[in-house]
N, C-alpha and C positions, 0 to 999 in steps of 0.2 A: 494704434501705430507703435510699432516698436524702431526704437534708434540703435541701428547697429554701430554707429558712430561713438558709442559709450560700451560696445561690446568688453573691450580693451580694460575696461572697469571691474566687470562681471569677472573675467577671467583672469584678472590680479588678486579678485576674494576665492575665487577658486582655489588659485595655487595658493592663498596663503594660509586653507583651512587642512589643517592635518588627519580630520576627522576621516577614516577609510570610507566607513558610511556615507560619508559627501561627496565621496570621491565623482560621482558620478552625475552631479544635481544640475550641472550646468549643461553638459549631454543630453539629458532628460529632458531639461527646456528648452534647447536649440530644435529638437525633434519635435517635440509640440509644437512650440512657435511657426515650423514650417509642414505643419496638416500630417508629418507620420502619426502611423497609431499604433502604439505597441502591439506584439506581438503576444496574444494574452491565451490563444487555444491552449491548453494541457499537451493535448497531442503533439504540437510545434516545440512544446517546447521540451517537450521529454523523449523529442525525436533525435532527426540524426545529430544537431549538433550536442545536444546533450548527452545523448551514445558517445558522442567521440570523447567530451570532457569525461566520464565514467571510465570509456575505455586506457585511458592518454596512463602515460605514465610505466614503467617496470621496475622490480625488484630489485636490479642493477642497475646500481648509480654508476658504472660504467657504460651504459646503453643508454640512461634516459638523461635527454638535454635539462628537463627540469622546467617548470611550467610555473611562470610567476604569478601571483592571486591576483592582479590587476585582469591580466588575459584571459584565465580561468574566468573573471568575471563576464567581461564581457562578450565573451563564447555567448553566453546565454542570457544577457542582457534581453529585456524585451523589446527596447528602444533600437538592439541592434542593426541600423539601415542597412550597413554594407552585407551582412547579410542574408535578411527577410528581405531585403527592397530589390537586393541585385541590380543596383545601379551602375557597376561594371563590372566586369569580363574576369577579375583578379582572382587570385585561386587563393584558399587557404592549406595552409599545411597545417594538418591536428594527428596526432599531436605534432607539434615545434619538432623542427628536426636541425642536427647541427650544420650546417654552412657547408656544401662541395656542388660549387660551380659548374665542374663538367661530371659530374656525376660518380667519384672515383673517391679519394683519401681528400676525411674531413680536412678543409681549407685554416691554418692556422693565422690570427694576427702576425705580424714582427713583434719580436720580443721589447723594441723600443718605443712600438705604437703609441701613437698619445691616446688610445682609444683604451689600453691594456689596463685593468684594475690594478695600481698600485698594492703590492706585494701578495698577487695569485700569480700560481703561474701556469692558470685555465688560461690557453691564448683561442679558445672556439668561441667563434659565435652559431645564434641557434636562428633559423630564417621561420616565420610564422605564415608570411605571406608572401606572394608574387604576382606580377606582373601578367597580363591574359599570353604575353611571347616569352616571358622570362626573363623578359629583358632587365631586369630590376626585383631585389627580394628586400624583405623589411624583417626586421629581427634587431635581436638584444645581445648582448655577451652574456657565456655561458655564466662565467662570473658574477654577473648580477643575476641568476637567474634566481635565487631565494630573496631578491629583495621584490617587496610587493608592488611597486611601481616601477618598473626600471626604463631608462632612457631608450630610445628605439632610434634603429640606425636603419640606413639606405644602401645599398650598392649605388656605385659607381662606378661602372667596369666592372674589375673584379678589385675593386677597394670599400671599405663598410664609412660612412660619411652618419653623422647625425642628424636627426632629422625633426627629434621634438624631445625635451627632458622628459616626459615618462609615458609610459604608454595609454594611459588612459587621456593623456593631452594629447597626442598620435592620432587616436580613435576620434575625440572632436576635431579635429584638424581633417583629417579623413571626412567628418561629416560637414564641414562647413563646406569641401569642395563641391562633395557630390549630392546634397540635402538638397537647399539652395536651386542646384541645377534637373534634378529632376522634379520636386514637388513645389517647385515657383515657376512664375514669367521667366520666361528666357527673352533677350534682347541684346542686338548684335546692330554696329552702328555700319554703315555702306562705303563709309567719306570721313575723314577727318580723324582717324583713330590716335595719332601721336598730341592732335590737341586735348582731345577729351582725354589721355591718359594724364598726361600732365596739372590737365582741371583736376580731374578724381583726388591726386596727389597733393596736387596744391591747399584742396578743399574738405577732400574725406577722410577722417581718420583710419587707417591700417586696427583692424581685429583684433590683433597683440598677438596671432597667432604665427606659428615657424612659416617658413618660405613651404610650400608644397613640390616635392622635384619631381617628376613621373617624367618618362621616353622624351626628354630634352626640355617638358614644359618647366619650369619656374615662376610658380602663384604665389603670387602677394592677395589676400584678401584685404579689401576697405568697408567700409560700413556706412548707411546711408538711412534714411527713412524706408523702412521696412525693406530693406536691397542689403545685399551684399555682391559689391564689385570685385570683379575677377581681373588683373592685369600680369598678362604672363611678360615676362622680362629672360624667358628663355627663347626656345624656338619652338612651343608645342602647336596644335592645329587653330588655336584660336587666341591673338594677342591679347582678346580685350572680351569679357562678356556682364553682361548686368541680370542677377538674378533679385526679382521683386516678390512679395507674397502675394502684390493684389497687381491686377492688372492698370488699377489707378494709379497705385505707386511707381509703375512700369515707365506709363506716362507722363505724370512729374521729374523723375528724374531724366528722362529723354530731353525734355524741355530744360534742364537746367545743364546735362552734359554738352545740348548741341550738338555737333555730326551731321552727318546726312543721310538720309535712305537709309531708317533704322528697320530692321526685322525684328520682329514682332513674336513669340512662340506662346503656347498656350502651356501649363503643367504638362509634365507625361507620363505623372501618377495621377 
């Protein structure tokens, strides 16, 4: 049994190890822990996204946004879920390209932005990924683009919001959503969801991970005996969901959340 209720531990010795090589040890084990199996064929991995990391990049530092080693990395990570798993619909941009919304002259920050690197004055940001309607892009400031970790932002509207200090905390944050939900028990309660959110709250420790924002949802992850709970506090399709590794665990915690008329899902990896 693993306690995700102690996750929050795990990922204060993550952030606090400087080592680049570590960068990723926690990711590695979130993905194990929930049955991915890396992505180990030669071919897969010296294929298209590999091509694009090879291809990424020009001669003009006027034309190229700049590709931070954290991304680089996990281009071709084996662990990569989002995407070997294609757990959703989000598109990536490879290489990174800079930030124009309706598709026209790169979109600059305001010069007073609280977001704007103290004394550059690159006001672009560079978007990596998007949303399956577009409704939302994920990206870095151009300005931090030679740092090797760099904080990753959100759209909102047409505003950049932050969404995790660096990107390889982004990537697990990204997996804890979507990991979880496709390669565990899914379980959805019928009756009583504002009680059981408030138990969760009351009783289950939060992941220690950012708020999750996607098309109006707001996730908070909690932690539990081998579960990790979902409680949107935005408006996205589902307020409340409980992801279990074992279908036992499923049932323990149904029994201890309470609710009514809970559904029940099998993996759908």
């Amino acid at each position: 049994m693993i306690d995700y209720g102690r996750f929050a531990e795990r990922l204060a010795a993550q952030r606090a190890n400087p080592d680049p090589a570590r960068r990723w040890d926690l990711y590695r084990e979130f993905h194990a822990e929930w049955g991915f199996r890396p992505v180990r064929e030669p071919e897969a991995l010296s294929g298209y996204i590999a091509d694009l990391v090879g291809e990424a990049g020009t001669d003009d530092p006027e034309e190229d946004p700049g590709i931070p080693e954290a991304l680089a990395e996990w281009w071709v990570l084996p662990e990569n879920s989002w995407l070997y798993a294609e757990l959703d619909e989000s598109s990536a941009h490879w290489p990174p390209r800079w930030w124009s919304p309706d598709g026209g002259d790169v979109r600059l920050l305001a010069p007073d932005s609280p977001l704007a690197v103290p004394g550059s004055d690159d006001l672009r940001t560079v978007a990596f990924m998007a949303e399956a309607q577009y409704t939302q892009e994920w990206g870095y400031l151009s300005a931090q683009s030679t740092v090797a970790d760099p904080q990753v932002l959100v759209t909102e509207g047409e505003e950049w919001e932050p969404v995790a200090p660096t990107l390889s905390e982004f990537a697990l944050l990204l997996a804890a959503v979507r990991v979880p939900a496709g390669f565990g028990w899914q379980a959805y309660p019928g009756g009583g969801e504002d009680e059981i959110v408030a138990r969760v709250q009351l009783h289950w420790p939060p992941l220690g991970l950012p708020t999750w924002r996607e098309c109006g949802a707001q996730l908070t992850l909690y932690g539990g005996p081998d579960a990790v709970i979902v409680v949107d506090e935005g408006w996205g399709d589902y307020p409340f969901r409980l992801c279990t590794r074992t279908r036992e665990a499923a049932e323990l915690m149904i029994d201890r959340l309470g609710g009514s008329d809970w559904s029940l899902f099998e993996p759908e990896q």
